[in-house]
C-alpha positions as CSV (number, residue, x, y, z in Angstrom):
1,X,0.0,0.0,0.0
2,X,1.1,3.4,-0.7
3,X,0.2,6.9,0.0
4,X,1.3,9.5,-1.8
5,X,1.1,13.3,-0.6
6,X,2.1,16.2,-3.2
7,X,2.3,19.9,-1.7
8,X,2.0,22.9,-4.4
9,X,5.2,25.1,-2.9
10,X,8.3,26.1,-4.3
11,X,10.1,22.9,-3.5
12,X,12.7,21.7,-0.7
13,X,16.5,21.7,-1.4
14,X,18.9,18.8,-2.0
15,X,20.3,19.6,1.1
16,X,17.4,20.1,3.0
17,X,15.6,16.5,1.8
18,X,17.4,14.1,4.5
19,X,16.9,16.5,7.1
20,X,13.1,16.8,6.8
21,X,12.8,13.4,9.0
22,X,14.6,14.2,11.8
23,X,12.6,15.5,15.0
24,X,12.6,19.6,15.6
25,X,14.4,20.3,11.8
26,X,12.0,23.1,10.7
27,X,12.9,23.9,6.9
28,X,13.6,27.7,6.4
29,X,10.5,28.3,3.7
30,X,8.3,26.4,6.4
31,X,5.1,28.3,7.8
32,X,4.9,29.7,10.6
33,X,3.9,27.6,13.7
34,X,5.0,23.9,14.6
35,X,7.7,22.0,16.1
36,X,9.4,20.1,13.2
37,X,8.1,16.8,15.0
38,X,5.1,15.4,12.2
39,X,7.4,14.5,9.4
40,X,9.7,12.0,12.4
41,X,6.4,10.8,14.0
42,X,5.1,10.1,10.7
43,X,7.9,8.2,9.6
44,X,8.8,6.2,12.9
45,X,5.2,5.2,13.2
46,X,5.6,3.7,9.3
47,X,8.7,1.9,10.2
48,X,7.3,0.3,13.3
49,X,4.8,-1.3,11.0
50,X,7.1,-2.7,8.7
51,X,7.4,0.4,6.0
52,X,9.3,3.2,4.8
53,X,8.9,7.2,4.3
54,X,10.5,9.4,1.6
55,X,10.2,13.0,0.1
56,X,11.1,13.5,-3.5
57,X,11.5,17.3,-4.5
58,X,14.1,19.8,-6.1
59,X,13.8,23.6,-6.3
60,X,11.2,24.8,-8.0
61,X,9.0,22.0,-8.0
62,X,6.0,20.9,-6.0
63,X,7.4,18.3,-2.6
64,X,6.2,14.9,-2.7
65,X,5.6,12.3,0.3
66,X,5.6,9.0,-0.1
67,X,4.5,6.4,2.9
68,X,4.9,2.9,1.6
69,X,3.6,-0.2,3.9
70,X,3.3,-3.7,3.7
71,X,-0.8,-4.6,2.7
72,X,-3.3,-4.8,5.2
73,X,-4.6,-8.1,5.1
74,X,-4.8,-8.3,1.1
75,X,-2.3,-9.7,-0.5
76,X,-3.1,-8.7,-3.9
77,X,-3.5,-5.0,-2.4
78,X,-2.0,-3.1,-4.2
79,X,-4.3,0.4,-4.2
80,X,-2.3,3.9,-4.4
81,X,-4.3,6.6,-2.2
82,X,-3.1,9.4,-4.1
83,X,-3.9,13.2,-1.8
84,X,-3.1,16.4,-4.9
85,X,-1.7,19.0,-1.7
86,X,-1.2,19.8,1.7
């Protein structure tokens, strides 16, 4: 199963990509408010259950999410929940 969630900003820097997991990193271009903590919640909670968390974006371009985890109880599941922004 995978869910995919796709913001409409400017995009997130090469640099900046790794760093968006870890707990209290707050990306400059980041609104106002917030701890930096639901990106490494989000992705810990994943893991525990046997899946993964990336971000895929450059400059420029909208930021992309992707939660991947093993199927619930299907194993032909192979639906992609697909959310356009955040």
């Amino acid at each position: 199963m995978e869910v995919e969630v796709r913001n409409t900003g400017r995009g997130i820097s090469a640099e900046a990509v790794p760093k968006l997991f870890e707990r209290f990193y707050r990306h400059a271009a980041a609104a106002d408010g917030g701890f930096g903590l639901g990106l490494a919640i989000v992705k810990r909670i994943i893991e525990l259950h046997g899946g993964s968390a990336t971000v895929q974006s450059e400059p420029g371009h909208a930021a992309t999410v992707r939660l991947t985890y093993p199927p619930l109880g299907n194993e032909n599941d192979t639906d992609v929940i697909r959310v356009p922004r955040w």
